[in-house]
N, C-alpha and C positions, 0 to 999 in steps of 0.2 A: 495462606494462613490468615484466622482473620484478628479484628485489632488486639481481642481478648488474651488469645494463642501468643500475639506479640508481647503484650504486656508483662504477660506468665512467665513468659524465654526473660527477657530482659531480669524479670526479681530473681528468676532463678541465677540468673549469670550474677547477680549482684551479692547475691548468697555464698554462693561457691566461690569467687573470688579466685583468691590462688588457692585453696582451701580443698580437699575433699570431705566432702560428707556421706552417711549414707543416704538411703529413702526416705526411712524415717524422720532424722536429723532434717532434710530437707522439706519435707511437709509440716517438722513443727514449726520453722524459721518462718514459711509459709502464712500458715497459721497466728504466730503472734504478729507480722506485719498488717497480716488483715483483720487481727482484732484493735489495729490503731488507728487503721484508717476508718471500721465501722464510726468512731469520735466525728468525723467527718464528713460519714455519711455519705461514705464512697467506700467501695469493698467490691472484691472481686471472688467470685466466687468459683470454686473448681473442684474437683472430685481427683480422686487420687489416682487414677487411670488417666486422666487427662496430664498429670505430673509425669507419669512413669512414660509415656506414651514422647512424651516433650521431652525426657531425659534422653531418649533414646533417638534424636536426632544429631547432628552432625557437628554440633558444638558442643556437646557434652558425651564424655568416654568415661567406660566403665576403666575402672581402676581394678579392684578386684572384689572379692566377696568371704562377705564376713560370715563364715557357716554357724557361730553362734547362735546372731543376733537374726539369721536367717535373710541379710539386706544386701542389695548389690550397691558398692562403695563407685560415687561417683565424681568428675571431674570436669573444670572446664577445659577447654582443648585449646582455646582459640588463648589465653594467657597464662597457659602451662607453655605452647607454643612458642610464644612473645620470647620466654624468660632464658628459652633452651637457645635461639635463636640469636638472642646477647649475648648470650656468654663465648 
């Protein structure tokens, strides 16, 4: 994976927290982090198949899906893990 792919996993994992979100939820969090960093003139840029693509690796689990809003509801694995494991 190269450093970009890294960086993307990481905001994603910082987003999601202990927290599920959907897709969408997840690309606007996305979105406003890299309209703070354009200030800086550093931005990272990605399309939403590279999101969906990265969600669907080994550290993030579908939780379930929202037939509404048409979104699959997602999670982090690896500090849902942590929390199950404490207790």
């Amino acid at each position: 994976m190269n450093k970009r792919n890294v960086r993307l996993v990481k905001k994603i994992e910082e987003i999601l927290g202990d927290k599920e979100f959907n897709s969408f939820e997840i690309l606007q969090q996305l979105k406003e982090l890299e309209g703070d960093r354009k200030k800086n003139k550093w931005h990272m840029s990605f399309t939403p198949n590279q999101v969906y693509n990265l969600l669907k690796r080994k550290q993030f689990e579908k939780v379930g899906f929202n037939k509404k809003a048409n979104q699959t509801i997602w999670r982090n694995k690896n500090v849902m893990d942590r929390e199950i494991q404490a207790e």
